[in-house]
Every structure is written in structure tokens, then in C-alpha cells.
Phi, psi and omega in degrees: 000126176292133189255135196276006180221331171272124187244328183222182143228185169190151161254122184237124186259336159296322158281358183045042170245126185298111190239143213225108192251100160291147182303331193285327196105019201264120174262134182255111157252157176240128204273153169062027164315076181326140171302345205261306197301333171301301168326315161279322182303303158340298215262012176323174206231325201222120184271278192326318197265354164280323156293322151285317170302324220238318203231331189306139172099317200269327172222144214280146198232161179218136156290121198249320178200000000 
């Protein structure tokens, strides 16, 4: 299902960092991401609430744009 607050995601598994492209154009990345929770957020039903519930919070993140 296309997500009204997420427009893409990416994974870099040598730094285990998520990097998180919001529909506004806001880029995020979250740092020390395990590869298996980037895996459920993929295949997630709801990406925004999986990213409030799973990662927001949990890991330090840098504003990229």
C-alpha cells in the first residue's frame, strides 16, 4: 500500500543505516538499524506507523534534507 507520509525507503547494510525519503522531500537517515526491522518496514502494511511504533525514537537519526 503507498504511504501518505513515506515515499521511498533504502537500506545500507555495511552501516546498517535506513535512510527515509518522506512525500514532503524531507530526507532522514537512522543510524544502527538492524537489516531484519529495515525488512519488516518494507514488507509493513502501514510504513508510517511502522516507523512510529519501530524506529522513531528508538535510533539516533540525522536530517539529511
Amino acid at each position: 500500500m503507498p504511504s501518505s507520509v513515506v515515499a521511498h525507503i533504502e537500506y545500507d547494510s555495511r552501516s546498517s543505516t535506513l535512510r527515509v525519503i518522506y512525500v514532503s522531500g524531507m530526507i532522514y537517515e537512522y543510524k544502527n538499524v538492524p537489516a531484519e526491522v529495515f525488512v519488516q518496514m518494507k514488507n509493513a502494511f502501514a510504513k508510517g506507523v511502522f516507523l512510529n511504533k519501530h524506529i522513531k525514537g528508538k535510533y539516533p537519526f540525522e536530517k539529511i534534507h
